[in-house]
N, C-alpha and C positions, 0 to 999 in steps of 0.2 A: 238403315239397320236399327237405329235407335225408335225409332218407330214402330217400328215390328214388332220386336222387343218389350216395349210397352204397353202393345196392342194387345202384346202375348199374359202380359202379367193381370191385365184387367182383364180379360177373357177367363182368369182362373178363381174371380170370384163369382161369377154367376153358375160354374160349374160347379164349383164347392156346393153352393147353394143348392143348387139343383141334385146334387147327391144325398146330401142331407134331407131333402125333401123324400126323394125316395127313401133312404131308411127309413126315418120316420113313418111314412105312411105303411111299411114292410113289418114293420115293430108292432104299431099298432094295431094292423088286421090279423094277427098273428091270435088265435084264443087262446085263453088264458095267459097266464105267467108262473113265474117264480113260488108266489107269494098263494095262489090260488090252486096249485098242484101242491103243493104242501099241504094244505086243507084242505084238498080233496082224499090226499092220501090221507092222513091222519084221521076224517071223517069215514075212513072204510070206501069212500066209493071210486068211480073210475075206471078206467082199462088200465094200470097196473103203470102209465106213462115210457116213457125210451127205454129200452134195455130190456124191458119185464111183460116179455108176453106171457100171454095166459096158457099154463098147462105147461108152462118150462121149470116145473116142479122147485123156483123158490119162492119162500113162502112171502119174502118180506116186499117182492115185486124189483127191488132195484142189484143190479150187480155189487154197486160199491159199496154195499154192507158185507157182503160175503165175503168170510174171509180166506183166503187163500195158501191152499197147503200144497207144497212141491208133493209129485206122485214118488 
């Protein structure tokens, strides 16, 4: 049983590993980021990013500027 046990606890660093490997590689093929949607939007260009389709008549492209009034 302490065998197992042991077997069990080293077996859960190659899967860490191996998870982390995939995020990573999940993160990175991902275009853009953060920092680069900020200046795209501030530079005027782009599809409007999450939240902010085109011709959903706000102007500023993102929901969470909008502020919100009870009807």
């Amino acid at each position: 049983m302490f065998a197992y046990i042991v077997r069990r606890l080293l077996l859960i660093i190659p899967t860490l590993v191996i998870i982390l490997l995939v995020n990573f590689v999940i993160v990175q093929a991902a275009p853009g980021g953060p920092v680069e949607q900020a200046i795209a939007h501030l530079q005027g260009i782009g599809g409007g990013g999450v939240g902010g389709a085109a011709g959903e008549g706000v102007s500023s492209g993102s929901r969470a500027v909008v502020a919100w009034t009870p009807s």
